[in-house]
C-alpha positions in Angstrom: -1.9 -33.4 8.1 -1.6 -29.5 8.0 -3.9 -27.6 6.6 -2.5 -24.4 5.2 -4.8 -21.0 5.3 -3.3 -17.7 3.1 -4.5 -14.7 4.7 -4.1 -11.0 3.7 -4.7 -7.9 1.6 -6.6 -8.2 -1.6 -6.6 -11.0 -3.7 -2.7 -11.4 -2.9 -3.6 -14.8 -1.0 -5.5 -16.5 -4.1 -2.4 -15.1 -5.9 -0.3 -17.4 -4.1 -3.1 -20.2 -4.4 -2.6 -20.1 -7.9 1.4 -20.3 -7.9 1.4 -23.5 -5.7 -1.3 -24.9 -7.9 0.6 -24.2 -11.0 3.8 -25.6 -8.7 2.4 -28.3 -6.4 -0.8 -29.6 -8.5 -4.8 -29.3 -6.9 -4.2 -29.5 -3.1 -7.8 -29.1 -1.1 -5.2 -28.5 2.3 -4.6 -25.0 1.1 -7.7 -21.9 1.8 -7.6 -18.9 1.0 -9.4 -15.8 3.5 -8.7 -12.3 1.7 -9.4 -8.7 3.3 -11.1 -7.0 0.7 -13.2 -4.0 0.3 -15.9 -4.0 2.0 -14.8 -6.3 4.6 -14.7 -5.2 7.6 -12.3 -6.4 10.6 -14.8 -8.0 12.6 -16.1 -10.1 9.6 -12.6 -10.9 8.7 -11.8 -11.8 12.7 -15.3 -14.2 12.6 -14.3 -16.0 9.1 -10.5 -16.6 10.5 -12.1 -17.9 13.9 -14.7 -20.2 12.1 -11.2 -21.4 10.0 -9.2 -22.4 12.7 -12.1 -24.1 14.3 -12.7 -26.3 11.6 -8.6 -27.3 11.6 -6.6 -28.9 14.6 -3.4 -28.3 12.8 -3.1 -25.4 10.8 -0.1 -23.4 9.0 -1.4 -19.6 8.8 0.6 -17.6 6.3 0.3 -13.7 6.6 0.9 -11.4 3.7 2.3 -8.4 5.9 4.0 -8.5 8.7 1.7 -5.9 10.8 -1.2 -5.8 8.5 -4.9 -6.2 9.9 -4.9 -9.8 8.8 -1.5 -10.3 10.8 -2.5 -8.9 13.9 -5.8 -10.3 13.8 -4.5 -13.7 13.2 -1.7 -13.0 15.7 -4.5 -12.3 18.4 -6.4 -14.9 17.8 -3.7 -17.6 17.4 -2.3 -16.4 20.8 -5.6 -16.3 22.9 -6.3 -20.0 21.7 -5.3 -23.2 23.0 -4.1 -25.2 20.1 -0.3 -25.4 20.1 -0.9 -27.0 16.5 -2.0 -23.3 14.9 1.5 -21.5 13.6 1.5 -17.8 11.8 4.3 -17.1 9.3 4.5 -13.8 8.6 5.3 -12.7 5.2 4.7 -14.6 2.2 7.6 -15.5 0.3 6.6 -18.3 -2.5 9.8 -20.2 -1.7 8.8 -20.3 2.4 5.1 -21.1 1.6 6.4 -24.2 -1.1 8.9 -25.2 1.4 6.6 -25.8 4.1 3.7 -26.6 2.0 5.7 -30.0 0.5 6.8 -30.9 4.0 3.8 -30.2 5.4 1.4 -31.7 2.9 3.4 -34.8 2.1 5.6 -35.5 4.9 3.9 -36.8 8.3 5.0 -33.8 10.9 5.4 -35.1 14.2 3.5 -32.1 16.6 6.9 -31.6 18.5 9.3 -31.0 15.4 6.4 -28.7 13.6 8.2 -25.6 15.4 11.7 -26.4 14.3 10.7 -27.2 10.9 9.1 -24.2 10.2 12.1 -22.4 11.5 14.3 -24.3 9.5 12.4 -23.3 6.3 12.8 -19.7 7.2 16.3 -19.8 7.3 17.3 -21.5 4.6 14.2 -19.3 2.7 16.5 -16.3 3.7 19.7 -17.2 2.0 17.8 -17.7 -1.0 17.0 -14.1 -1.9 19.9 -12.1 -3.4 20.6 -9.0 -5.0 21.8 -9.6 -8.5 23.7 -6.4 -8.6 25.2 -7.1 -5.5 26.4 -10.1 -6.5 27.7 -9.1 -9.6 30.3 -6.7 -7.8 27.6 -3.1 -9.1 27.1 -2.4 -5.2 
């Protein structure tokens, strides 16, 4: 099984904690490692290190695509080993419930993990839409 980590700015990742607890129910798969004041880079670099050692298989959701939290994780993901640590950047509730229900109570065979999370992206993309668009305004 998976283990899902939310990383970024703030207290935008226990944010999203909370809406798949309220969506999904208690889940003790899902951490949370926030950048907040007072933290600096290094001591967010060491607590995301210590994280993906305690995990073989890990789904690593970034807040911002080019953030500290996204390039730290980005670095550190590449430089390791593990071809079961993945980073998804950008947090989009429906992505993060999409993969978080396959990969939390569906058995994901190591090889398909890439396509699946691919797979979620783009059928993630075609569900956001501009109202006003779609209403003929634009």
């Amino acid at each position: 099984m998976y283990q899902l980590l939310l990383i970024g700015h703030g207290k935008f990742p226990s944010g999203v904690q909370s809406a798949l607890h309220y969506l999904m129910g208690e889940n003790p798969n899902i951490s949370v490692l926030e950048l907040v004041d007072g933290m600096t880079h290094v001591q967010f670099e060491e607590e995301f290190t210590n994280l993906l050692q305690d995990y073989a298989k890990v789904l690593v959701f970034a807040d911002l695509t080019g953030g500290a939290p996204h390039q730290i994780a980005a670095r550190i993901i590449l430089e390791s080993t593990s071809l079961e640590h993945f980073l998804i950047s950008g947090m989009p509730l429906s992505v993060i419930t999409e993969l978080a229900m396959k990969f939390q109570f569906q058995e994901v065979a190591s090889l398909d993990a890439p396509m699946i999370i691919e797979q979620a992206l783009s059928e993630c993309k075609d569900l956001m839409v501009n109202l006003a668009v779609e209403r003929g305004k634009i």
